[in-house]
N, C-alpha and C positions, 0 to 999 in steps of 0.2 A: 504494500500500500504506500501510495506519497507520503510523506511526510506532513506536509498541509495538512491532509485528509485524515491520517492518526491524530493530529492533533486538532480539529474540529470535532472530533467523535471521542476523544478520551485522553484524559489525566496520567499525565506520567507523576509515579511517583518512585525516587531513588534511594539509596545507601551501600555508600564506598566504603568499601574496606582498603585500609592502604597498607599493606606490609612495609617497613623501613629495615633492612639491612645491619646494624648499626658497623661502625667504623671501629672496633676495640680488637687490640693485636691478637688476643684468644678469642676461643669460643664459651657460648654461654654458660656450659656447667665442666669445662675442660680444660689445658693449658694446651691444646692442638693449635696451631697456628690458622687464620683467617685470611692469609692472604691470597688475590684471584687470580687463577691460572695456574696453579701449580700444576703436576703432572696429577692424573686420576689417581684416589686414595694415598697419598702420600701423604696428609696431613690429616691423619686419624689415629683413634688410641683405643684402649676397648673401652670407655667409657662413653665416646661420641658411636661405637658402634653396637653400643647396647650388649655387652660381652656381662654373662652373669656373672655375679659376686662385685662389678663395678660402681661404685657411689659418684656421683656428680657433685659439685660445690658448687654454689654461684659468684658470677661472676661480676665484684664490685663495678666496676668503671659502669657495665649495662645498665646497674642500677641505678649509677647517676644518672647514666644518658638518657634514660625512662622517666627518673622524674623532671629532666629538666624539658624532655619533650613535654609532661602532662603541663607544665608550669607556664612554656609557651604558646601549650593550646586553651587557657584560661582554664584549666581544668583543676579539680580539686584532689588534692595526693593523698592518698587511703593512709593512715596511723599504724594501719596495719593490714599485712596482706598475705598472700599465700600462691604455692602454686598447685597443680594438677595435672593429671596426666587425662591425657583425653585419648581414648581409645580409638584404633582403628587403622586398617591394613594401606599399607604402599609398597611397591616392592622397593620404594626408596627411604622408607624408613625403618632402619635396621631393628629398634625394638616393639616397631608393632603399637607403639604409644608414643605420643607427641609429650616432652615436658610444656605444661602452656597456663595460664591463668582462668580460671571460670567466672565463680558468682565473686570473685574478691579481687578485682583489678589496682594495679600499682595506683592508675587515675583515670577518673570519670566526671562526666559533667560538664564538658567543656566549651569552646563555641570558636569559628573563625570567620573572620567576614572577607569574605572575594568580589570583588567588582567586575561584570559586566555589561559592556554597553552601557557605561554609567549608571550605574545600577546596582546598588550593594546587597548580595542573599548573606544572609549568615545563618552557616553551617554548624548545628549543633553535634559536640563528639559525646556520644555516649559513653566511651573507653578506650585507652591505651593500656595495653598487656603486655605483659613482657612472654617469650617465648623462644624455640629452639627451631631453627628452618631444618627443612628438610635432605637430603640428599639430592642427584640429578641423576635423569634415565635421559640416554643418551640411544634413538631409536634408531638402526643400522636395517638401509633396506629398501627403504619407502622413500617415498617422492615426496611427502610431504613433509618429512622430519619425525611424524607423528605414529604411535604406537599402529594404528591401522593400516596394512598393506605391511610393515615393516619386518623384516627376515629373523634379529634377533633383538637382545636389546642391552647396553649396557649399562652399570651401575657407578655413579662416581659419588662417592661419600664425603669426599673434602667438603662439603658444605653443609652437612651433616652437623649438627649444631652449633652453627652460626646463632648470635644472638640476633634476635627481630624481636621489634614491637611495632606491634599491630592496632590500629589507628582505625576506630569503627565509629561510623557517625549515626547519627538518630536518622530517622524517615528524612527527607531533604524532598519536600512541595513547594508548590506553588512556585515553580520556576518555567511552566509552560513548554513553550517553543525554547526557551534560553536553555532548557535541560543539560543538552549535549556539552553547549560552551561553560554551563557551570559546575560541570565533572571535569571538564578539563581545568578550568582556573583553580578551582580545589585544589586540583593534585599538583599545578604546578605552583603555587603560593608552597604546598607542602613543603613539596620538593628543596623550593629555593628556602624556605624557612630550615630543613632541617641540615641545609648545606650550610646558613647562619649561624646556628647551634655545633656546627663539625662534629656533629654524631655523625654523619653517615656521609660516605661519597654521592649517596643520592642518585647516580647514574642507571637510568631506568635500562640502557641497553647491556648492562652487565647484570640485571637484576637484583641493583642497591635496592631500587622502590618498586612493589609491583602493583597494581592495584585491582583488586576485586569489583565490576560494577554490579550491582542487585535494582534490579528496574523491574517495576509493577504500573499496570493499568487499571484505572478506576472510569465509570464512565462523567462521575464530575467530583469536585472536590468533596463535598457530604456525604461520599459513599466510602462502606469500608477498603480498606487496602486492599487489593489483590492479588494473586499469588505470584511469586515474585520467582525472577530467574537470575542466576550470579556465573558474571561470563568472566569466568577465572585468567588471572596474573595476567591481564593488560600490560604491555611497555614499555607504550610511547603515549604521550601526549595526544598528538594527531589520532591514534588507535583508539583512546578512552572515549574522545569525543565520537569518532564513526561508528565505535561498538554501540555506547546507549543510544545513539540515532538510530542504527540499524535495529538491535531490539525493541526500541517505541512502534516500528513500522513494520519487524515483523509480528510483535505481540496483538497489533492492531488489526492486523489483512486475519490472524487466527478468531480473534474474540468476533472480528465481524460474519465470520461465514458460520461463527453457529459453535464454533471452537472452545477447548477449554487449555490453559496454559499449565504445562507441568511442571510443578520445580524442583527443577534440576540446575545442574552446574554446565557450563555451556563455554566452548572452546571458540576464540578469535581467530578466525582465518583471516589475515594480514593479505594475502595476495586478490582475494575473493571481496575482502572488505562484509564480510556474513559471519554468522556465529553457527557451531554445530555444537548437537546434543551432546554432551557428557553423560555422568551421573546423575540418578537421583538425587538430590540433599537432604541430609538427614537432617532431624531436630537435635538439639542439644542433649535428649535424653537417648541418641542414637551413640552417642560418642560413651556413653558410659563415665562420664567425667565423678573421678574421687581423688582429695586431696593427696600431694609428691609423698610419701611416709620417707622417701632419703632426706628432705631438703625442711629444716628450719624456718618459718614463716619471716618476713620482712618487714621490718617497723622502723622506716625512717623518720629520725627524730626531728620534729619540727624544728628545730635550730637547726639542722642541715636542710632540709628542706629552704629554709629562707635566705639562707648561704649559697645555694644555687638561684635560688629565686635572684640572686643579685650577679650572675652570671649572664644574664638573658641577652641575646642581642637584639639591637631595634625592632620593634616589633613591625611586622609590614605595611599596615595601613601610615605609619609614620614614614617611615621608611619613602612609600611611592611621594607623599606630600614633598618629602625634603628633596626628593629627585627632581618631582614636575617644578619648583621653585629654583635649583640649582641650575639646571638645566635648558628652563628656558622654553619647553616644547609644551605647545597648544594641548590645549585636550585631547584631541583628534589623535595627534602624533603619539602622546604618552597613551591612547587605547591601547593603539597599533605594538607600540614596543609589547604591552602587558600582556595583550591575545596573543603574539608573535614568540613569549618566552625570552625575549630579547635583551631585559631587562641586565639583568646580571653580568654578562658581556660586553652589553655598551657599559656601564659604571665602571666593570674590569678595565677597561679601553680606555676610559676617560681619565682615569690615576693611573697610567699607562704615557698620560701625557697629551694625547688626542683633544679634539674639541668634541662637546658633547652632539652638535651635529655632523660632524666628519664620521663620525666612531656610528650612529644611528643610520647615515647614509649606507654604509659598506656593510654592516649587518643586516640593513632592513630592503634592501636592494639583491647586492651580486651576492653576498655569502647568504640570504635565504632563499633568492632563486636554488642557489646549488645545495642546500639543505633538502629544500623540496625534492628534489630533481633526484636527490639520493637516497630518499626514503628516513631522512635521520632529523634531531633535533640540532638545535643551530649551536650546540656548547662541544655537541659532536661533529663536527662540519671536515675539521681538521685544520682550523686556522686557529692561533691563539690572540687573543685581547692584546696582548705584547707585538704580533704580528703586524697585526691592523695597526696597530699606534706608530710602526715604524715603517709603515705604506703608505699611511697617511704626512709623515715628516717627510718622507719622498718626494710624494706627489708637493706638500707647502716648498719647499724647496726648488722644485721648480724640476727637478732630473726625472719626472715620470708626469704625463697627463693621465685624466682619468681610464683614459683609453684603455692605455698603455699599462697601467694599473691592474685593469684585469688578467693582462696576460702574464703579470705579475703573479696575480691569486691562482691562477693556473699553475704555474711554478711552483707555487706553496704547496699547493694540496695535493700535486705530485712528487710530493718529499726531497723534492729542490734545495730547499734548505730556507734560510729567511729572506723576506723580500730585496734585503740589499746584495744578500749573495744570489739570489734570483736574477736579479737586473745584473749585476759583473756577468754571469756565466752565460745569460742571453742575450747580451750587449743590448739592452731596453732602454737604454737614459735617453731620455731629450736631446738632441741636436739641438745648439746653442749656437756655433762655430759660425758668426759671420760669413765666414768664407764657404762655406757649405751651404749655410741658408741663401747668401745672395746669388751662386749659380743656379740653385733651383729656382728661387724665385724669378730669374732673368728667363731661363725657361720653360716656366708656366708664362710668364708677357707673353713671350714667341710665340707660343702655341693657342694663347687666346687674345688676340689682339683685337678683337670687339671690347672685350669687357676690358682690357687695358684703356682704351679711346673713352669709354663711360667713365671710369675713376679718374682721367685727365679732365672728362666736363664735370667732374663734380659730384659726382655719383657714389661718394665714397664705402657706402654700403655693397655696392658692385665687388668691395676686397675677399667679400664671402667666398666665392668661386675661384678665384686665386687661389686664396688660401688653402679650399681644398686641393686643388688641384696638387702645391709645396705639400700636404701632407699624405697626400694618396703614393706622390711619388717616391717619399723618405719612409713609407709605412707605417705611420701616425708619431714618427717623433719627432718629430721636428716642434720647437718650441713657438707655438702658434702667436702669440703675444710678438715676439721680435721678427716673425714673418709678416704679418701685417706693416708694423713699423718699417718694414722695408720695404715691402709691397709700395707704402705710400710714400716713401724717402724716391724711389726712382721714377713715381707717375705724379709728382706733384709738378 
């Protein structure tokens, strides 16, 4: 069904689970190293692999980074807490039970407010829990990556109790049409919030952050919730939004022909841009959830509690104020940066040395064409903030036009090296050389001697077609400002 048409005929209503990764050198109940990429299982022990007679410890630093997430998400930090194991099979979880939090969350209660289209929803969190990720199935076979069609499958454990806290919001209404873009701003305010905290490297394409979308249709807002479907570990931005757009439109084309919606857990096909069936979803009373009996219950003391509280870093809605005022850029422009993700990059660029519109132009132009164009978010692109700042002193310099510039960013992002060894090894500078400019210029007059006769009668806007003409034949580098000036030094 159109998307119009779902939403003329029925109420979406949503709640994002957002898993965060955190950044701490061990894992959550182990002293296994956390670092990504290592070779498969080589950073395990028999306690991340569930090896009997093994006891777990938790892991201080996560606990801070838990509570100082609940603290930034206005949320209120439990006195006292606990953990649980929640039952149930993966073949990537070596004990058959998840360590995770249930009815007694580290924090809850909380709230975050996102802007779009000038327009403030706030997002109320029901909980942040602390918990142990799971392992990776690696499916050898298939075309799609994916356990179906697949020959065999492999198991990699290095990730295997990593710490996460999982980040669950209440029902999220009354956001209409805006649905889609308001799961995406969600996640990425998250995201940048939890990269301002430095708990987590936050990179969705290495699965720092992944996020759960859960989307239900009512036929208006007065009627009860619907049953709901949760289209697992999203991650990417661009994804989150097409996912709940796609599930609005197809929850809609089912409820209209007479349909009933089953909930279940539902897989993101990225190439398809559709979701497919997964699982059933169980209730919480499917998981079997009974308190850790290894692990000591957690009671952080409100003097630490408030000790972190004074670690915080600006909070966003501050934050964008002190930008759009620094900076200088319209409403309009500061949407664009905030929908675009852009935000973080251009500030990086700008303490970087750059001007806030130079650093805004190259990001929100040529590196998010080619963001787009590669299926990636613009932090992933392959250019860094340091990069652009010293593309940008290039081009203020006068030794690159913009042109010239991109072929530049070409360079870069074919691991050329930095834009100034870019420009040495491609010889890209400007032509400046008098002596080089005024024989081209002598023979662009030859070759157009109408429009030379026009700039003699005064015509001095006629120096356009010259001018091309000096930089079609030098291949754009010729330094356009001292071509003109010469243009008109010999036809005046």
């Amino acid at each position: 069904m159109e998307y119009d048409e779902a939403l003329a005929n029925f109420d979406p209503v949503m709640g994002l689970e957002v898993h965060v990764e955190l950044g701490t050198r061990s894992k959550m109940f182990c002293g296994c190293s956390t670092t990504f990429g290592a070779e498969p299982n080589t950073q395990v022990c028999p306690v991340c692999l569930g090896l009997p007679g093994s006891m777990p410890a938790v892991n201080g630093k996560a606990i801070e980074s838990a509570i100082r997430i609940g603290l930034a998400l206005n949320c209120e930090i439990a006195e006292w807490c606990r953990f649980a194991r929640k039952n149930y099979f993966y073949p990537d979880m070596p004990k058959d039970y998840q360590i995770s939090q249930y009815d007694e969350p580290i924090a809850f209660d909380g709230w975050m407010d996102v802007e779009v289209d000038g327009e403030t929803y706030r997002i109320e969190i029901e909980r942040a829990h602390m918990e142990e990720d799971t392992g990776k199935s690696l499916h050898v076979g298939g075309a799609t990556g994916r356990i179906h069609g697949a020959a065999y499958s492999l198991l990699d454990y290095n990730r295997s109790g990593v710490p996460l806290v999982e980040i669950v919001t209440k029902p999220i209404e009354a956001t209409r049409e805006k649905a889609p873009a308001v799961a995406r701003a969600y996640v990425q305010q998250l995201r940048d919030l939890m990269r301002a905290l430095d708990v987590s490297e936050a990179k969705m394409e290495q699965g720092n952050l992944r996020c759960d979308a859960n989307l239900s249709l009512r036929r208006t807002p007065s009627d009860p919730l619907g049953t709901r479907t949760e289209t697992k570990n999203v991650n990417s931005l661009r994804s989150i939004e097409r996912a709940v757009r796609f599930e609005i439109c197809r929850q809609a084309a089912v409820l209209t022909a007479g349909g009933s919606i089953r909930q279940e857990t539902r897989h993101w096909q990225e190439d398809s841009g559709t979701t497919s069936p997964g699982r059933s979803k169980e209730t919480a009373e499917d998981y079997r959830y009974f308190p850790e009996p290894d692990l000591v219950p957690v009671a952080p003391s409100r003097e630490w509690v408030e000790e972190l509280r004074g670690t915080l870093p600006e909070p966003p809605a501050e934050r964008m104020k002190r930008l759009v005022e620094q900076w200088q850029f319209s409403d309009l422009e500061m949407r664009d940066v905030i929908a675009s993700g852009a935000t973080n990059v251009i500030e990086a660029t700008v303490e970087q040395g750059a001007s806030p519109q130079s650093a805004r132009k190259w990001w929100m132009s040529e590196l998010a064409r080619r963001a787009n164009e590669a299926g990636v978010e613009l932090e992933a692109v392959g250019m860094t903030p340091a990069q652009v700042a010293q593309l940008q002193r290039l081009v203020d310099a006068g030794t690159l036009n913009d042109k010239i510039a991109r072929q530049v960013i070409d360079g870069v992002l074919a691991g050329e090296g930095d834009p100034e060894a870019v420009v040495a090894a491609r010889g890209l500078a400007v032509v400046s050389d008098d002596g080089a400019l005024s024989a081209a210029v002598d023979e662009a007059i030859a070759a157009n001697p109408d429009v030379a006769d026009k700039i003699r009668g005064g015509k001095v806007q006629a120096a356009g077609a010259l001018i091309g003409a000096v930089m079609k034949q030098m291949k754009g580098q010729a330094d356009a400002g001292r071509v003109r000036e010469l243009i008109l030094e010999k036809l005046s």
